[in-house]
C-alpha positions, 0 to 999 in steps of 0.5 A: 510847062504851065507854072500855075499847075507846078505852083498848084502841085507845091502847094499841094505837097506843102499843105498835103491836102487839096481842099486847102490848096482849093481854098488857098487858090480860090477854086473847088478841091474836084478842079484841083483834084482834077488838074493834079491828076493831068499833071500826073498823066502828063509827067507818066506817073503819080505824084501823090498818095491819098492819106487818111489825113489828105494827101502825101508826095509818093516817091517820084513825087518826092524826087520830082518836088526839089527840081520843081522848086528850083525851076520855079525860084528861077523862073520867078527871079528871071520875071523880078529881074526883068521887071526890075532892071536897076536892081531893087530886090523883089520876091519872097523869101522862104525863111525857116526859123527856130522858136526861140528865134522868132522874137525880136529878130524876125520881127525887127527883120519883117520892119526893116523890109517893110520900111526899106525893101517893101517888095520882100516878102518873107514867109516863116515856117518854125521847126526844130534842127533836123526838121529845118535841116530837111526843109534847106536840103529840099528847098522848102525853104531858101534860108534857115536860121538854126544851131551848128556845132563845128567850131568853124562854119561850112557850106556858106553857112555864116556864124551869127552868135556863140551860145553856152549851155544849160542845164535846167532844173525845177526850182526847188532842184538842188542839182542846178542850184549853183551858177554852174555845173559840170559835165559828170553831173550828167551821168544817170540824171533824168533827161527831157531831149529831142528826138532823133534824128537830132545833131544836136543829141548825137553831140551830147552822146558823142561827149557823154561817151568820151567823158564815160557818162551815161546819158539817161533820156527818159522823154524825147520831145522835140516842143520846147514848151512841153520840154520845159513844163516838164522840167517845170513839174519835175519829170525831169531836167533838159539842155538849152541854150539861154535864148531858149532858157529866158523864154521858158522862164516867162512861162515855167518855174525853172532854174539853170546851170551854165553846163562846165567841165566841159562845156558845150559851145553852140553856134546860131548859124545862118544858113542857106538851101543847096537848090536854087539860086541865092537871089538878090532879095535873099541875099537882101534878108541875110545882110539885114539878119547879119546887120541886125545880129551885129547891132545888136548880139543879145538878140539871139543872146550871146550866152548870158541868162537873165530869168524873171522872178519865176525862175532862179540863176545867178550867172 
């Protein structure tokens, strides 16, 4: 089996056009076109489907693709390891990150390696839960950082941080205009939510059922940004956690209540892919994650919020 046409395929199933794949590679989008099709003759089946946008993994692509990644993960760690025999870690890692994570963690992380371990590559992809959830279960990416809801952590996913709750208004909103506010306010009030699949809003409906609380989601979006400008202009309030509130509040006039009565505990949870092997550089990046959560927890914010003069809270 040659590597570089599997490494090509990847490439292709990732970016989901062969131009860019040609550009990527330095070579003409007719070789790869060609090259993937012997691919195909030799696997005995098509891989790909061509797209009003490019190309997209057929089915037996689909299924082929987590297999592919995971040969090629060990293939790549077998030449590391013999190339370095007393252990230095070398390869890429494939980190998938929620947006309100990126900074200051995975900048101060990207630092650390450049200065300790400078054979790490990181490559960072930003996604939302259940998007990050597909990228692990398919191996697109070795480590996720993303939010878990059990109060104990499975699946050798490992617990950085707890977060709180809120419950954001605009500024003028009389509903989040105190420190906290419970639960039952919930009931009937406008929501800006994320889309589903989305564990985070199968939660949030599983407690509004057993609390008798009816949940009105008149917009689902799974940007951030867009949640909180319209929060911002009054179509509505959102639930966020207080990384993700302080980042909003440098863009939005905003105010946010802790959410009570009951409140909604979340962990930040690092997580890894259940294809492959957990290498030596990836195992590398989560000690550094862990490291630097512990040296520092309001990284990733511990459940308090601080908003600038845009914004209004007194927790």
């Amino acid at each position: 089996m040659d590597v570089r046409i599997w490494r090509l395929f990847l490439d292709a199933a990732d970016l989901g056009s062969l131009s860019k794949v040609a550009a990527a590679h330095g070579t003409s989008q007719p070789q790869v076109s060609r090259q993937i099709r012997e691919l195909e003759n030799e696997c005995g089946g098509r891989l790909f489907q061509r797209t009003g946008r490019g190309v997209a993994l057929t089915e037996f692509g689909q299924r082929v693709a987590p297999r592919v990644r995971a040969w090629l993960a060990s293939t790549e760690q077998l030449a590391n390891d013999i190339r370095v025999v007393a252990g230095t870690p070398i390869g890429t890692v494939r980190l998938g990150i929620l947006p309100s994570t990126a900074h200051p963690l995975v900048s101060r992380l990207h630092q650390r390696l450049r200065s300790d371990f400078p054979l790490v590559r990181l490559a960072v992809r930003e996604g939302q839960g259940a998007q990050l959830e597909t990228w692990l279960e398919n191996g697109n990416v070795d480590l996720a950082i993303l939010f878990r809801h059990p109060s104990t952590a499975k699946g050798g996913d490992v617990y950085l941080v707890e977060t709180d709750t809120y419950l954001i208004g605009p500024i003028d909103s009389l509903v989040t205009a105190q420190p906290t506010v419970d639960f039952a306010v919930l009931h009937e009030l406008p929501l800006v939510h994320f889309c589903r699949p989305n564990s985070w809003r199968d939660r949030l409906e599983k407690m509004a059922e057993e609390q008798g609380i009816r949940l009105n989601v008149l917009l689902e979006a799974d940007s951030l940004s867009l949640q909180t400008h319209v929060v911002a202009e009054g179509g509505g309030f959102a639930l966020l956690g207080p990384y993700a509130v302080n980042a909003a509040a440098k863009e939005c006039q905003i105010k946010a209540s802790r959410l009570i009565n009951p409140g909604i505990k979340r962990h930040i949870a690092l997580a890894m892919s259940p294809h492959g092997e957990l290498t030596l550089a990836c195992r590398t990046v989560m000690k550094i994650i862990e490291g630097l959560v512990h040296a520092d927890s309001g990284m990733l914010s511990t459940g308090s919020v601080e908003l600038d003069a845009n914004a209004r809270i007194t927790d």
